[in-house]
C-alpha positions, 0 to 999 in steps of 0.5 A: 526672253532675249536681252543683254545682262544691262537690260536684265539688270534694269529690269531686275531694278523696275521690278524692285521698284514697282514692287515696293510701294509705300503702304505695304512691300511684297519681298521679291527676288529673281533667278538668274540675277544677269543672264547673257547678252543677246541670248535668252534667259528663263527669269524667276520671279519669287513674291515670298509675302507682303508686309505688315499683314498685307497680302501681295494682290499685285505684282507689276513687271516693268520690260526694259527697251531692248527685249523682245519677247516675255512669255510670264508663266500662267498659275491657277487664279491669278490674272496676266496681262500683257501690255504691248506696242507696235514696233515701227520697224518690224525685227526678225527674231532669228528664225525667220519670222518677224516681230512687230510688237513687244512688251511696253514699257 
């Protein structure tokens, strides 16, 4: 996943977010807190419980602008989905191959 530290932190503040609903919150955190710019960083995200008795059903991950690639870990039983958008302008990654969609906002 490539992103400076200011999309990293933003990202880190969507994922707070969304997942702090009103009826019931899940206790997220993530490793590494800030990764390098314009480099590539391996994100953990820990849903430790809900609240109140509730299960966590739901995790929603919003991706700032400005990254490119998000590649979520597959686990047994659980449904990934990836919502992504065509890129008007394809970007080439660096190794010679070209992106033409990334992860929706």
């Amino acid at each position: 996943m490539q992103m400076n530290t200011s999309c990293l932190r933003t990202c880190i503040t969507l994922v707070a977010a969304a997942c702090f609903p009103l009826s019931a919150a899940a206790h997220v955190t993530i490793d590494p807190v800030q990764g390098p710019s314009n480099g590539y960083v391996r994100a953990l995200f820990r849903v430790a419980h809900g609240c109140k008795g509730s299960p966590t059903t739901r995790v929603r991950v919003r991706i700032p602008e400005g990254v490119l690639s998000v590649k979520p870990q597959v686990k047994v039983g659980w449904t990934i989905g990836i919502v992504r958008t065509k890129l008007a302008v394809p970007l080439e990654d660096g190794h010679g191959n070209n992106i033409t969609e990334v992860a929706a906002k």
